[in-house]
N, C-alpha and C positions, 0 to 999 in steps of 0.2 A: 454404474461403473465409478463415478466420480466419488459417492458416498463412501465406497469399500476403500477406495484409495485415501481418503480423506484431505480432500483438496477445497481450500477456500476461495472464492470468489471474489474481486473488488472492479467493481468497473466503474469508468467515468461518469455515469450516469446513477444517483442511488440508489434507483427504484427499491425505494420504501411505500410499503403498504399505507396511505395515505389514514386510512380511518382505526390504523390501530398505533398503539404509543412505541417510544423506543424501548422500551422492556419487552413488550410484546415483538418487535419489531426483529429484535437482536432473538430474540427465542424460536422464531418461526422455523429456522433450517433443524431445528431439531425436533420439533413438535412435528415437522411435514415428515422425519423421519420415523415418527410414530417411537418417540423416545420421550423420556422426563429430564428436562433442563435439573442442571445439576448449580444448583441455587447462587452453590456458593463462590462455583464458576463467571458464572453469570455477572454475579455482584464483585469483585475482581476484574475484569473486563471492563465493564461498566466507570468502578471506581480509575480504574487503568485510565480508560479514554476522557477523563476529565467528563465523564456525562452524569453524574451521580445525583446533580440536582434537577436532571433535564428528564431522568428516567420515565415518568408521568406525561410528558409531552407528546404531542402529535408531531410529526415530522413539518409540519406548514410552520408551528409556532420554532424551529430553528434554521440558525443560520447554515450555508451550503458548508462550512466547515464543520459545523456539527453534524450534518445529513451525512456528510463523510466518515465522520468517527463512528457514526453508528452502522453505516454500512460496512465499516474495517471491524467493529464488536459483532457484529450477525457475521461476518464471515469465521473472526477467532474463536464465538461460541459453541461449536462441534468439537471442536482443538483439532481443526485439521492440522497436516503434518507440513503439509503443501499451499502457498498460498498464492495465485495466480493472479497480479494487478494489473489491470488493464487500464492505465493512463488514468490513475485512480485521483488525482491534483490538477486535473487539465481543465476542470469545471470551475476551478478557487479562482480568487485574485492572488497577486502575487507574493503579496506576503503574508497572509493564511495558507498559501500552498506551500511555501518557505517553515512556515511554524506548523502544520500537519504533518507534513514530510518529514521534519524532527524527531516527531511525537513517537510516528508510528514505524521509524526507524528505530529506534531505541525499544518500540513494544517487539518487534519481532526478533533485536538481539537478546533481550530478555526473557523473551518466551520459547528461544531455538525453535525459530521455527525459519524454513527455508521459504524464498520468497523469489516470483522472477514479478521483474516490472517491465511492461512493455510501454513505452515512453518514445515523442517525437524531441523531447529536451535532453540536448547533448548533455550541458551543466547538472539537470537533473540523473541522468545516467550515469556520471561518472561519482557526483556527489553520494547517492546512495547504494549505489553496487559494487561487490569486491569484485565480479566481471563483466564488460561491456562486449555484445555480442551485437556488431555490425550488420546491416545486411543489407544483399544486391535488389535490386530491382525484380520486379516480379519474373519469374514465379522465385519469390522471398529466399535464398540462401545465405548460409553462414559467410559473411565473405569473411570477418576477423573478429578476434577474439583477444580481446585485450583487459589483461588481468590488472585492476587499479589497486593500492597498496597505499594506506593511508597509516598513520598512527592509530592503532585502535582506541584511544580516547575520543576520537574526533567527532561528535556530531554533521551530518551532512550539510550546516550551513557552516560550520566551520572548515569541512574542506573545501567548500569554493574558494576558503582563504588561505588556502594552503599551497607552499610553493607550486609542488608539484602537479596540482590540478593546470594549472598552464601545458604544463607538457602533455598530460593524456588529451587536454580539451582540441590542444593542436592534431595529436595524434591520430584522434577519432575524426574531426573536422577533415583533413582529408582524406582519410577513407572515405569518409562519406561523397565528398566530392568527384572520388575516383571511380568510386562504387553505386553512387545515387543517381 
């Protein structure tokens, strides 16, 4: 189902295939799809996520921010349409998750690709999503939905610098309060 839909995966965790490289690593969802990596794809992605010298590596010989980008490359490798992150920065320190979050903001404006991220960081939510989708206490509903509106130049560390992230960060923070 997911393959037909063509939806990428990124979770907090990057389970990489520990004994094979990030070339192989990043090709695997298409190879299990019983397809031919399309080369040139591949190496674009690759060169994309600053991994181009690391390609050859075992996942042990990188850093958790590079474990990341190649898990964000095996996910863009299929060119799903759809790309589903689940708390994809929650594993980094804080300013590899600050400079990844950058990176691969800009790779999925670049690449129009639609993206939801499920995130517990309010700053992170509002910093990368053009909407922030609140929710109640289990069982999990929509309680609000709050459309953030940034100058589209802005990179996501630059709208934490940005007037108006005060105002949604307040605006979400109590929701949450109200709603959590």
């Amino acid at each position: 189902v997911f393959r037909r839909r063509k939806i990428g995966f990124v979770f907090q965790s990057y389970h990489l295939i520990p004994v094979l490289t990030v070339e192989e690593n990043i090709q695997m969802p298409i190879l299990l799809d019983h397809k031919k990596p399309d080369r040139e794809y591949i190496d674009h992605v690759i060169e994309m996520l600053g991994l181009k010298d690391r390609r050859k590596h075992l996942p042990n010989q990188l850093s958790g921010g590079q474990r990341q980008r190649v898990a964000f490359a095996r996910a863009l490798a299929p060119r799903p349409q759809v790309l589903l992150l689940d708390e994809p920065f929650s594993a980094l320190d804080y300013q590899t998750r600050l400079t990844v979050c950058d990176d691969i903001y800009s790779i999925i404006k670049k690449e129009h690709k639609t993206a939801v991220l499920v995130t517990h960081d309010l700053s992170e939510a509002i910093s990368v999503g053009d909407t922030v989708y609140v929710l109640s206490r289990r069982p999990g509903r929509i309680a609000r939905s709050v459309s953030v509106d940034f100058p589209a130049d802005l990179t996501p560390l630059m709208r934490r610098n940005a007037p108006e992230f005060k105002d949604y960060f307040n605006i979400l923070w109590k929701e949450l309060n109200e709603n959590g």
